[in-house]
Biopython code that builds the backbone (N, CA, C, O; Angstrom):
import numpy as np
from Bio.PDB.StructureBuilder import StructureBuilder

atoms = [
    (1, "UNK", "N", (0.850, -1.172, 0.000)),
    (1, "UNK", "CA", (0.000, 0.000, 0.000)),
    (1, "UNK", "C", (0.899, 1.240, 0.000)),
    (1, "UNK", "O", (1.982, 1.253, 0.585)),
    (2, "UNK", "N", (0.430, 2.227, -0.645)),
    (2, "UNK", "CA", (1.672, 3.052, -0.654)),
    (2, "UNK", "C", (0.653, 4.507, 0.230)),
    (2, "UNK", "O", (-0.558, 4.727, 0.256)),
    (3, "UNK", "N", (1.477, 5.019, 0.663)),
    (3, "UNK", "CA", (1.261, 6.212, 2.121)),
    (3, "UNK", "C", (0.161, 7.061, 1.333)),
    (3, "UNK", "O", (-1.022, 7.095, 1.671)),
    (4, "UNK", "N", (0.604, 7.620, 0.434)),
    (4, "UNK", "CA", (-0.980, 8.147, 0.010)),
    (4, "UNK", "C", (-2.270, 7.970, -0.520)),
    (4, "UNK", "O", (-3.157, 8.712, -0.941)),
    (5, "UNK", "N", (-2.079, 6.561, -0.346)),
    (5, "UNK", "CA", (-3.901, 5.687, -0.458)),
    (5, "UNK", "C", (-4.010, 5.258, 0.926)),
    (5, "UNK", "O", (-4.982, 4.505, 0.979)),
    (6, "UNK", "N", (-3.678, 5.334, 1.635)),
    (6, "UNK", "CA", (-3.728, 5.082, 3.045)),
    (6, "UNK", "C", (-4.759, 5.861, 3.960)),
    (6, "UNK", "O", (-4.394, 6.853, 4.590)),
    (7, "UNK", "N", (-6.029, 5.395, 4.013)),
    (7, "UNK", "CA", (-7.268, 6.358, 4.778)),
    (7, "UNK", "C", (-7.807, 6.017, 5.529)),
    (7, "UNK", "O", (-8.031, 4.827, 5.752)),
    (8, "UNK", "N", (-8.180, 6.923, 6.146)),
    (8, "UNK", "CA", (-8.901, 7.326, 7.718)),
    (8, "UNK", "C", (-9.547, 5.396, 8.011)),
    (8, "UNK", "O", (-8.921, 4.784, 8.877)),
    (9, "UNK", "N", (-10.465, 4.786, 7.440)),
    (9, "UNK", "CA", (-10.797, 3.674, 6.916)),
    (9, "UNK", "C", (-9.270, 2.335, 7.541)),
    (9, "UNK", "O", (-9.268, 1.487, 8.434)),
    (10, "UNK", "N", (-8.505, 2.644, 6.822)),
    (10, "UNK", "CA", (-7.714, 1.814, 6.754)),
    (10, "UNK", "C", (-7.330, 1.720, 8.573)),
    (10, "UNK", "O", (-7.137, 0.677, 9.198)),
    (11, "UNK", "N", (-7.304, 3.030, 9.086)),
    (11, "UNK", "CA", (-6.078, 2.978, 10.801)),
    (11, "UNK", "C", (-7.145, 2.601, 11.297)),
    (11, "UNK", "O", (-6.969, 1.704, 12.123)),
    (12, "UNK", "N", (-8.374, 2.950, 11.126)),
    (12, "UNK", "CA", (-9.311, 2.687, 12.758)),
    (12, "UNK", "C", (-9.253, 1.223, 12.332)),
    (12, "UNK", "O", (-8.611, 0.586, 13.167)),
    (13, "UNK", "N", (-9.794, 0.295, 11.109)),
    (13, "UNK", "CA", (-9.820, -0.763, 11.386)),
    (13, "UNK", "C", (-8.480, -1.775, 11.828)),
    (13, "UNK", "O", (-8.646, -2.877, 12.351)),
    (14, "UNK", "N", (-7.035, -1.143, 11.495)),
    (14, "UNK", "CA", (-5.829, -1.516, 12.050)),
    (14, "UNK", "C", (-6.023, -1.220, 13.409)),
    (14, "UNK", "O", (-5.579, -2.028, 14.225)),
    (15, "UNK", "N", (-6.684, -0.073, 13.861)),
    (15, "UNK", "CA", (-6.587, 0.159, 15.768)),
    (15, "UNK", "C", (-7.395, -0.608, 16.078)),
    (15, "UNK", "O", (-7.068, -0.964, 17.210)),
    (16, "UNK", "N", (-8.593, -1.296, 15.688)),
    (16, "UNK", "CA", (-9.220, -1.788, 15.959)),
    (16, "UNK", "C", (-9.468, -3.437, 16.239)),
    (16, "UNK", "O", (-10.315, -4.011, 16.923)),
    (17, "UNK", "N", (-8.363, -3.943, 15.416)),
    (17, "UNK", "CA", (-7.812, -5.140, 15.204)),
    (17, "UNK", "C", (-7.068, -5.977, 16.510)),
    (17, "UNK", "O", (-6.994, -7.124, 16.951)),
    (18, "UNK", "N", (-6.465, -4.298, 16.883)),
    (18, "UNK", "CA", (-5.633, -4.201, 17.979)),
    (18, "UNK", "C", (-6.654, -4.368, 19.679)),
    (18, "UNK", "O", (-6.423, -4.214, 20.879)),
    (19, "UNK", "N", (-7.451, -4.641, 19.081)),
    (19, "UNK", "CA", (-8.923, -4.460, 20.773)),
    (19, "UNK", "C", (-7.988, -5.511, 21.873)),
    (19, "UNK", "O", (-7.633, -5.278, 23.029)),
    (20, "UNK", "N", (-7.773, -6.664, 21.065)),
    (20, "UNK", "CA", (-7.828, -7.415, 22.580)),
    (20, "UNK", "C", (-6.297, -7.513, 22.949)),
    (20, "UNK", "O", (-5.693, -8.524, 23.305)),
    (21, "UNK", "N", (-5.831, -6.304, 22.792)),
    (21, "UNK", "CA", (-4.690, -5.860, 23.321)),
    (21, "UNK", "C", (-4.544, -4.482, 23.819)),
    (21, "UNK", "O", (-3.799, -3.704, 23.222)),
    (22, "UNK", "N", (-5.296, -4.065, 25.026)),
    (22, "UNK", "CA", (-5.491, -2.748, 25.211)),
    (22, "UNK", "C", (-4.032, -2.119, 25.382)),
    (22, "UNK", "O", (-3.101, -2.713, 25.925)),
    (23, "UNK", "N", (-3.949, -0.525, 24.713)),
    (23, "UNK", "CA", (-3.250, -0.157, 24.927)),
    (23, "UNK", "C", (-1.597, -0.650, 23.920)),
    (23, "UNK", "O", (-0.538, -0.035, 24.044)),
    (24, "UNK", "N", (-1.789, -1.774, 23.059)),
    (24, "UNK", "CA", (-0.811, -1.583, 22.087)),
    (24, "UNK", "C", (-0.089, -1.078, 20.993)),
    (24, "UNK", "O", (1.065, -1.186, 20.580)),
    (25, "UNK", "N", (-1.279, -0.400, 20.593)),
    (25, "UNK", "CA", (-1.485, 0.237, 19.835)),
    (25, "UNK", "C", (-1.060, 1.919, 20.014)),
    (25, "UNK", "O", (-0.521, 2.646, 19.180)),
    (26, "UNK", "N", (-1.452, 2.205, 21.233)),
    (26, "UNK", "CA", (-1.180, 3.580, 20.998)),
    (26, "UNK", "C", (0.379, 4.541, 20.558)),
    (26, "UNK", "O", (0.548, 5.640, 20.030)),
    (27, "UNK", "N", (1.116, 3.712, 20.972)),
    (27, "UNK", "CA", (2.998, 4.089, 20.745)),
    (27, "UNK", "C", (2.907, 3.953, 18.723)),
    (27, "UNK", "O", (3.269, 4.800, 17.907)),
    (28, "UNK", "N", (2.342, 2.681, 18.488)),
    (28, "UNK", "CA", (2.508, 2.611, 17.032)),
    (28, "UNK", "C", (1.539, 4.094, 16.010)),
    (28, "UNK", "O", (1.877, 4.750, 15.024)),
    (29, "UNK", "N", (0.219, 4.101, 16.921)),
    (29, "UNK", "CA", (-0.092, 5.032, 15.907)),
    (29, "UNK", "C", (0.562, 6.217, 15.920)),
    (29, "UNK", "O", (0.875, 6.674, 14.821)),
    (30, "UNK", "N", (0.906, 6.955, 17.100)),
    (30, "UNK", "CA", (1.718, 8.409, 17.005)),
    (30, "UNK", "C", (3.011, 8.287, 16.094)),
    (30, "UNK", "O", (3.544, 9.257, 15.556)),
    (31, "UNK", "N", (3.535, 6.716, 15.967)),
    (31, "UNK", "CA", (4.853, 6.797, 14.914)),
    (31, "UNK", "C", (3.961, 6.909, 13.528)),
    (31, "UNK", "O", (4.410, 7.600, 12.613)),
    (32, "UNK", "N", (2.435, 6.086, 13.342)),
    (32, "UNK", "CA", (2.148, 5.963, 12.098)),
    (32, "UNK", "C", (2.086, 7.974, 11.838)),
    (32, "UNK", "O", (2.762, 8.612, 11.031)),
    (33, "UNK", "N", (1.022, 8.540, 12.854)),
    (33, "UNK", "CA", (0.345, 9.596, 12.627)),
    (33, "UNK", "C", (1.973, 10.606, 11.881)),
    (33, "UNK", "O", (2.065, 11.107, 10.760)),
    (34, "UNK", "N", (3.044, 10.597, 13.023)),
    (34, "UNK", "CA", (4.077, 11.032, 12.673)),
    (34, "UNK", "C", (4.805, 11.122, 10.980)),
    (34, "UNK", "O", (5.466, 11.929, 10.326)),
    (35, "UNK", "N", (4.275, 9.916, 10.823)),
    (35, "UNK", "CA", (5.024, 9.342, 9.660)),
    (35, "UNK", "C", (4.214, 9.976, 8.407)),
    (35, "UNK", "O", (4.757, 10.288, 7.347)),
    (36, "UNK", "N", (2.709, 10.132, 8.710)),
    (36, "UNK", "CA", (1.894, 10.659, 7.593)),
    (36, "UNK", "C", (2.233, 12.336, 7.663)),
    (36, "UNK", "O", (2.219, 13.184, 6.771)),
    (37, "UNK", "N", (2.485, 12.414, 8.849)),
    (37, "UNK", "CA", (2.892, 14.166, 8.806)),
    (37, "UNK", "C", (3.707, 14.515, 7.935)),
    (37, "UNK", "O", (3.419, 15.296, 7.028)),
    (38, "UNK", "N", (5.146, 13.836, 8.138)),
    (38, "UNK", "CA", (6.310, 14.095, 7.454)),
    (38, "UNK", "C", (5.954, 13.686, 5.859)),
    (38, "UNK", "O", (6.617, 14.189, 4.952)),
    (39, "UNK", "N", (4.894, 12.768, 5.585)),
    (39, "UNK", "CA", (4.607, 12.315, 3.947)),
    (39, "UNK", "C", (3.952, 13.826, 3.776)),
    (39, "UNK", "O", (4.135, 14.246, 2.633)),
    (40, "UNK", "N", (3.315, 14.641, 4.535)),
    (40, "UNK", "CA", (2.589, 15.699, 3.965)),
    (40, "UNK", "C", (3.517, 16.466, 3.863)),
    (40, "UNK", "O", (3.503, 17.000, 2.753)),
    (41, "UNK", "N", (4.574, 16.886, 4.672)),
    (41, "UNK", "CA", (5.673, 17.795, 3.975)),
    (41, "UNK", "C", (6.838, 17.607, 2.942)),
    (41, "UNK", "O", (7.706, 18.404, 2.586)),
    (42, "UNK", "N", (6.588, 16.292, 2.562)),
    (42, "UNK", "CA", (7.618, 15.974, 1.781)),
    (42, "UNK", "C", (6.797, 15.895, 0.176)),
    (42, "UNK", "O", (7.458, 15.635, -0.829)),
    (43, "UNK", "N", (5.785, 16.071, 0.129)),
    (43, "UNK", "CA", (4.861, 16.084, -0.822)),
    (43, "UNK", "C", (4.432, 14.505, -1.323)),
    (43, "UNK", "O", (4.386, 14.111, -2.488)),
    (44, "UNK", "N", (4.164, 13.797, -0.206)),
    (44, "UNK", "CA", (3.556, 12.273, -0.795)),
    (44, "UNK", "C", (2.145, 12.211, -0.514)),
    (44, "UNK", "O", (1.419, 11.315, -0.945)),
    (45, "UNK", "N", (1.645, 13.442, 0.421)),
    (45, "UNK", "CA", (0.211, 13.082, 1.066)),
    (45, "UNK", "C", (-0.130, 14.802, 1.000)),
    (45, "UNK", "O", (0.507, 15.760, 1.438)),
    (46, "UNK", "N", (-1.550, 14.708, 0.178)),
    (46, "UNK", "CA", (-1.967, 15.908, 0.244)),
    (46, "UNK", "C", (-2.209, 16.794, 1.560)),
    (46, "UNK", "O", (-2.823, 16.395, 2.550)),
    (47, "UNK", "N", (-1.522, 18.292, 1.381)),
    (47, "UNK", "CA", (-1.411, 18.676, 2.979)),
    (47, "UNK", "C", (-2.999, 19.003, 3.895)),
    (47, "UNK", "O", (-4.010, 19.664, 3.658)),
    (48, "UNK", "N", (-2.624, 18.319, 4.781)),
    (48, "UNK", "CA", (-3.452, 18.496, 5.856)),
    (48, "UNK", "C", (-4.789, 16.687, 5.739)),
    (48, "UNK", "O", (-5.897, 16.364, 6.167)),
    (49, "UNK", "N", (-3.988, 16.244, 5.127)),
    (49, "UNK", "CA", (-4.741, 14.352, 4.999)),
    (49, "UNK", "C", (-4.109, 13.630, 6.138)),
    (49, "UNK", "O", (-4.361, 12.425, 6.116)),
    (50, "UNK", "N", (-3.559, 13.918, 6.864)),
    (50, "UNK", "CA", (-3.042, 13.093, 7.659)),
    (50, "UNK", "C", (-4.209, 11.941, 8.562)),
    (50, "UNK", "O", (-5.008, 12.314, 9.421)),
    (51, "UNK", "N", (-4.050, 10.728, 8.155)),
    (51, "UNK", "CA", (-5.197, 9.609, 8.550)),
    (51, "UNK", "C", (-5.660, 9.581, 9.523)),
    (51, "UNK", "O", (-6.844, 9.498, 9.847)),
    (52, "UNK", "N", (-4.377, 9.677, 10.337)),
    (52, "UNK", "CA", (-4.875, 9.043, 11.798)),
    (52, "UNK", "C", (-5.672, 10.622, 12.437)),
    (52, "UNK", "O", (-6.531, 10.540, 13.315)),
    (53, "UNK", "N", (-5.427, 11.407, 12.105)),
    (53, "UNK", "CA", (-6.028, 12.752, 12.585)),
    (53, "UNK", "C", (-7.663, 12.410, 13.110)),
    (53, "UNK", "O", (-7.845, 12.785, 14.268)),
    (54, "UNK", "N", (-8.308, 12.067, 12.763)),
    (54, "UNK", "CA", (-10.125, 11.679, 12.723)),
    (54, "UNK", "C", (-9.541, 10.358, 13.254)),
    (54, "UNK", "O", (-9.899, 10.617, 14.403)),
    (55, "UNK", "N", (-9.033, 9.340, 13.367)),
    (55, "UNK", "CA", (-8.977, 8.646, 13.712)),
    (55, "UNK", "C", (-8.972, 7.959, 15.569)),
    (55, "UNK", "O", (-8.145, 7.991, 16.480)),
    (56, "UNK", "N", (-10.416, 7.373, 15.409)),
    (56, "UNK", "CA", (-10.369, 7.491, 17.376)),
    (56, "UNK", "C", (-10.220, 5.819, 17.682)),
    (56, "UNK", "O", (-10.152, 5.407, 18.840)),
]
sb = StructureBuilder()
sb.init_structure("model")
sb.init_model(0)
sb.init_chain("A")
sb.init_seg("    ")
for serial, (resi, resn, name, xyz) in enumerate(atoms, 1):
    if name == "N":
        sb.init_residue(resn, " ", resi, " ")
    sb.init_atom(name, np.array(xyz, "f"), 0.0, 1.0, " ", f" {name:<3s}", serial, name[0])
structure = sb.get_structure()
């Protein structure tokens, strides 16, 4: 999958996957959320798409 087809869709059901492990998840998404930031300044992800943003 490449970082800019990557949507809102895609993390909750990855966080969600994650249920019967409370709390494993949260260290990975701030690296994912991180990681979509830096794709928006580097021009791979249209600015201000960042996934995990809406993502609860």
């Amino acid at each position: 999958m490449t970082v800019d087809s990557i949507a809102v869709e895609h993390v909750k059901d990855w966080f969600a996957s994650t249920a019967e492990r409370p709390g494993s998840a949260n260290r990975p998404m701030l690296v994912l959320s991180t990681g979509m930031r830096a794709a928006e300044l580097w021009g791979y992800r249209r600015h201000n798409s960042n996934p995990c943003k809406n993502a609860k």
